[in-house]
Backbone as a printed PyTorch tensor [residue, N CA C, xyz], in Angstrom:
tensor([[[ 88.2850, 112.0370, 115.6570],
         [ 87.1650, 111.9090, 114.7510],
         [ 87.2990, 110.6040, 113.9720]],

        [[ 86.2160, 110.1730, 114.2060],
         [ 85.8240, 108.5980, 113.2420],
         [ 85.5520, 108.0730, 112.0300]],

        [[ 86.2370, 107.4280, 111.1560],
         [ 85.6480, 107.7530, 109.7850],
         [ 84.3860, 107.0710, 109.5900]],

        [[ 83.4030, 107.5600, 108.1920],
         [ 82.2570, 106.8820, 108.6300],
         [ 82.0880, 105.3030, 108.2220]],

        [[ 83.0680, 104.8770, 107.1510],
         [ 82.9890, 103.5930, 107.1500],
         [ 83.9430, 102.5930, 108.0680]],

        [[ 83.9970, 102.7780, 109.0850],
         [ 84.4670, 102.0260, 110.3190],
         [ 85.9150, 101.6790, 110.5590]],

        [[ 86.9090, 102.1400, 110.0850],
         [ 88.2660, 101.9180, 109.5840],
         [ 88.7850, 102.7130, 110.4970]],

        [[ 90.0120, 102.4060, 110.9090],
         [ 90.7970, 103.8370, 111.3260],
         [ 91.1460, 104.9440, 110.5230]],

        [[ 91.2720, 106.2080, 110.2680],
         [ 91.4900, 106.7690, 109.2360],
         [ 93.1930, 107.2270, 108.7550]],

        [[ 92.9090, 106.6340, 107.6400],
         [ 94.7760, 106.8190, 107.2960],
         [ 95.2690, 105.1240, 106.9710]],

        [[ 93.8740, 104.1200, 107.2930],
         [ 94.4550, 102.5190, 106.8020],
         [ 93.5210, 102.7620, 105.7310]],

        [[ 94.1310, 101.4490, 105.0260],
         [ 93.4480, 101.0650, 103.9270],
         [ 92.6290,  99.5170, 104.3790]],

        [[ 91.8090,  99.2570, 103.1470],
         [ 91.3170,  97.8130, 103.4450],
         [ 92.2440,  96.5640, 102.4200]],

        [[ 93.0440,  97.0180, 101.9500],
         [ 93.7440,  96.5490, 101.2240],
         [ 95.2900,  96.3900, 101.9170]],

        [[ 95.4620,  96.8400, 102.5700],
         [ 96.9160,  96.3330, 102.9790],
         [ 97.1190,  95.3320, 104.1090]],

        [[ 96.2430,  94.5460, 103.9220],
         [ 96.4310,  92.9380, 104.4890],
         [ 96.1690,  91.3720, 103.9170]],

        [[ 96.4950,  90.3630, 104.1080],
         [ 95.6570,  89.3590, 103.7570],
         [ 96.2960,  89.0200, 102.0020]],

        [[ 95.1960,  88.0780, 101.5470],
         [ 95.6220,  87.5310, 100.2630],
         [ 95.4640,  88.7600,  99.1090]],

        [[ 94.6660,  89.9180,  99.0680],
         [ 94.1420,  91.0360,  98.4980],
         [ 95.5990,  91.2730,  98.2430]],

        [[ 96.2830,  91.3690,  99.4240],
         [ 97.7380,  92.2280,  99.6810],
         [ 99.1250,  92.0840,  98.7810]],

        [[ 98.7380,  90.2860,  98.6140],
         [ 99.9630,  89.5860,  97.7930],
         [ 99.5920,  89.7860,  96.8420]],

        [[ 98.2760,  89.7840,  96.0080],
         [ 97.8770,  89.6810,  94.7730],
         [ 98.4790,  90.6670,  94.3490]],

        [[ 98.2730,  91.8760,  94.9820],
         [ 98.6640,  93.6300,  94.6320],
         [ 99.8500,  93.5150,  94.8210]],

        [[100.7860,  93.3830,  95.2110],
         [102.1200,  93.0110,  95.2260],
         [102.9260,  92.2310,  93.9620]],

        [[102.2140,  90.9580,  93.8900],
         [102.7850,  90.2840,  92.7290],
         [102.5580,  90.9570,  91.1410]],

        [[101.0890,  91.6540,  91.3360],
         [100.4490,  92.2290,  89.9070],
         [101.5770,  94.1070,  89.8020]],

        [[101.9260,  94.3530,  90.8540],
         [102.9460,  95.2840,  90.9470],
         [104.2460,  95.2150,  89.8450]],

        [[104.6780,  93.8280,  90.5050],
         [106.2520,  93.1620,  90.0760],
         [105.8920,  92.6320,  88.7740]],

        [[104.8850,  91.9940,  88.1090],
         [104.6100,  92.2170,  87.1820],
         [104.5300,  93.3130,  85.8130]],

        [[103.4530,  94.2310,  86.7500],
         [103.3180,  95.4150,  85.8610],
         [104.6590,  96.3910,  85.2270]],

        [[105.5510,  96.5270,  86.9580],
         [106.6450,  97.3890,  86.5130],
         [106.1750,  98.7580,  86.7690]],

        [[104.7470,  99.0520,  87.2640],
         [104.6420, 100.2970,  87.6630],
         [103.1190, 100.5180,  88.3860]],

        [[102.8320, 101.2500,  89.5390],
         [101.7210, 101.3800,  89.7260],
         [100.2070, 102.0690,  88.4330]],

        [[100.6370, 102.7790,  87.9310],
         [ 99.4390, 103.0880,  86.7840],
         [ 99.2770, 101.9640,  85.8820]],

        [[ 99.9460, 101.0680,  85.6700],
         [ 99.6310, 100.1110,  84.8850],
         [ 98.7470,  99.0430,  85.6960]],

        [[ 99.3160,  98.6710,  87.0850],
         [ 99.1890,  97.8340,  87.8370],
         [ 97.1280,  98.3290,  88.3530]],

        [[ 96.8940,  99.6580,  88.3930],
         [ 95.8170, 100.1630,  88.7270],
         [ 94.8980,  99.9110,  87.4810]],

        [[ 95.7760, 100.4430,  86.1120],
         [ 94.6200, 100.3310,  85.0170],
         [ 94.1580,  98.3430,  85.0300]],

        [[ 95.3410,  97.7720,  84.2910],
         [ 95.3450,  96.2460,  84.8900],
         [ 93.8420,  95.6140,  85.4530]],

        [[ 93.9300,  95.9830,  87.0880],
         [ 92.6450,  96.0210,  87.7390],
         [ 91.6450,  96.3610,  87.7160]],

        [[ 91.4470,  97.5620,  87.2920],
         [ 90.5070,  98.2270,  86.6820],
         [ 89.5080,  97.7430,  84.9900]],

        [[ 90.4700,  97.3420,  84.3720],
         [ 90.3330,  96.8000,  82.9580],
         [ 90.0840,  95.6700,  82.9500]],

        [[ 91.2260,  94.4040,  82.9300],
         [ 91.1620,  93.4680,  83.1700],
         [ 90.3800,  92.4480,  84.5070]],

        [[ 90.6500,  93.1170,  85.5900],
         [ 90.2120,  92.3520,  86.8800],
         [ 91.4330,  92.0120,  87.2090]],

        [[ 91.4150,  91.2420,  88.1200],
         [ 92.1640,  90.5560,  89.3060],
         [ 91.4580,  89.0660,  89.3080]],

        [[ 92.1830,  87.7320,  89.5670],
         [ 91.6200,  86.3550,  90.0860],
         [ 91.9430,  86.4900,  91.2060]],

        [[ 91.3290,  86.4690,  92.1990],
         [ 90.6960,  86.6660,  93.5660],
         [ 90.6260,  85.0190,  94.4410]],

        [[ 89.7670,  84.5280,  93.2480],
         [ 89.6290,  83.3350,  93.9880],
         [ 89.9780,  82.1970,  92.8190]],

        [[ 90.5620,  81.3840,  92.7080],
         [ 90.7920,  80.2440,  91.8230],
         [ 89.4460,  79.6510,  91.5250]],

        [[ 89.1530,  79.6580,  89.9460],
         [ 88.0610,  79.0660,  89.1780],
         [ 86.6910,  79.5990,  89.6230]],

        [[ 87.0150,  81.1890,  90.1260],
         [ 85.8760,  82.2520,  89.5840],
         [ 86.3150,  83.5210,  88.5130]],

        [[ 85.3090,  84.1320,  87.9030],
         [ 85.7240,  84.8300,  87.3530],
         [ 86.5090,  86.1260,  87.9190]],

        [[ 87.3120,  86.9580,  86.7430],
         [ 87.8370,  87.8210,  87.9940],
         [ 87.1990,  88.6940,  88.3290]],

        [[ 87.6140,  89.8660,  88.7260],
         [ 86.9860,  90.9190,  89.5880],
         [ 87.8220,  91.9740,  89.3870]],

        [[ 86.8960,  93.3000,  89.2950],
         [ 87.5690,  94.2390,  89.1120],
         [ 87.8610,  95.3150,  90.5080]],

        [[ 88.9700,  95.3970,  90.7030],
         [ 89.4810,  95.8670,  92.0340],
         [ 89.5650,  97.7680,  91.6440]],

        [[ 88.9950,  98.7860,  92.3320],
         [ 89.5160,  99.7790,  92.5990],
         [ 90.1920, 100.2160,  93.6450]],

        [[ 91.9040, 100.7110,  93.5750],
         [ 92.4810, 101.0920,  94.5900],
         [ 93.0820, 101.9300,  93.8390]],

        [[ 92.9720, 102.9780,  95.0030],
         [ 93.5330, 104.1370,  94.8010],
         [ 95.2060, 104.6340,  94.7180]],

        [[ 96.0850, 105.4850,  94.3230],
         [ 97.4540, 105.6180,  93.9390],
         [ 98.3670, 105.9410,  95.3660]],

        [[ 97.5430, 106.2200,  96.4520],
         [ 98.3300, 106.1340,  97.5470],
         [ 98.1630, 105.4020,  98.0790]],

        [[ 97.2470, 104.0690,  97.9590],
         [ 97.3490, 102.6590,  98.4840],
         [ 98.2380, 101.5400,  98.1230]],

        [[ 98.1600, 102.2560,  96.3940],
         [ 99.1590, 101.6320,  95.9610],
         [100.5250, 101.5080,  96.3990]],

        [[101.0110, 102.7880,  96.6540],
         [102.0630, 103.1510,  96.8410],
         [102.3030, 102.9100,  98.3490]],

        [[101.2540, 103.0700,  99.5190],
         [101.9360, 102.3330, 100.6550],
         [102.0710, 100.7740, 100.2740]],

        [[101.1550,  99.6420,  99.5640],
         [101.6900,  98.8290,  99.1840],
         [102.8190,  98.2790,  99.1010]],

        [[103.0620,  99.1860,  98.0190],
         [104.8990,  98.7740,  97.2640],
         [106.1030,  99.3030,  98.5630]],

        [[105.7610, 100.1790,  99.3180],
         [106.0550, 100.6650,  99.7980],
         [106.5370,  98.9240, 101.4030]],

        [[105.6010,  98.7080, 101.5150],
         [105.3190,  97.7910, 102.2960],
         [106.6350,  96.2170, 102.2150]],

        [[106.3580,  96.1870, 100.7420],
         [106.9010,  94.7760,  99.9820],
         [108.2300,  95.2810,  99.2440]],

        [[109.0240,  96.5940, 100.0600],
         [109.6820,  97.1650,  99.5990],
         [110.0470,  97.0440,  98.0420]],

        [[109.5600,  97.3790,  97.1550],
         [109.2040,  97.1260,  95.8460],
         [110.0890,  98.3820,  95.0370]],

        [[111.3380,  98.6440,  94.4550],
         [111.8760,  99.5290,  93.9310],
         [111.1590, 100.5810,  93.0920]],

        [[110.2180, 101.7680,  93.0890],
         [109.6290, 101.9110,  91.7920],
         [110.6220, 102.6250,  90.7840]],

        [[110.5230, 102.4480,  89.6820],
         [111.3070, 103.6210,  88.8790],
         [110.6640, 104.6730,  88.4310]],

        [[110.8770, 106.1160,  88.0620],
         [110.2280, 107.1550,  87.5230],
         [109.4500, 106.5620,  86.3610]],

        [[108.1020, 107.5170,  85.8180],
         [108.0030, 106.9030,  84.6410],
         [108.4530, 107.1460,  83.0240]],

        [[107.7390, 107.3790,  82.5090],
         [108.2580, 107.9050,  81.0130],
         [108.7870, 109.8150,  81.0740]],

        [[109.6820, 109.6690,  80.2320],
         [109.9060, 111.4360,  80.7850],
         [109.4670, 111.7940,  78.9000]],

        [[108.6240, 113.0660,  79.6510],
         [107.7240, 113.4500,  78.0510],
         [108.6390, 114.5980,  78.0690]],

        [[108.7280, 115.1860,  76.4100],
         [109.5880, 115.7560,  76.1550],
         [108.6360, 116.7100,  75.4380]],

        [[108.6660, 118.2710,  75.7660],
         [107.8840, 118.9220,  75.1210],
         [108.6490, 119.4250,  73.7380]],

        [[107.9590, 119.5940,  72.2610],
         [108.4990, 120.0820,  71.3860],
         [108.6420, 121.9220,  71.2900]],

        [[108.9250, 122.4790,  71.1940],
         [109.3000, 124.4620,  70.8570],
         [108.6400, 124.2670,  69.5710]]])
């Protein structure tokens, strides 16, 4: 079965090309994928040199084959501590 926007299903459109490094470097930056997602989301991404940026949505398991990709260490994140 085919997906309907023309892709194989199970790739992303993001795990190739210059898209790929950007998400990579804004990764090693961030220090964590939820930051690295809000980041994009909030801020944008520069895409292209001397346009404005752009706001990228990708999803947390793209992310993560990403990092995954650029073998990228992640660490756990904050550990919340409930009060009694």
């Amino acid at each position: 079965m085919r997906n309907k926007v023309g892709r194989p299903k199970g790739q992303s459109i993001f795990l190739k090309g210059k898209i790929n490094r950007i998400i990579v470097s804004l990764i090693r930056t961030c220090g964590g994928l939820t930051a690295c997602r809000d980041k994009m989301l909030i801020e944008g991404v520069q895409l292209t040199p001397g346009k404005p940026k752009e706001r990228l949505m990708v999803s947390m398991p793209t992310l993560v084959k990403v990092a995954q990709q650029a073998k990228i260490k992640l660490r756990p994140g904050r550990k919340v501590s409930v009060a009694i």
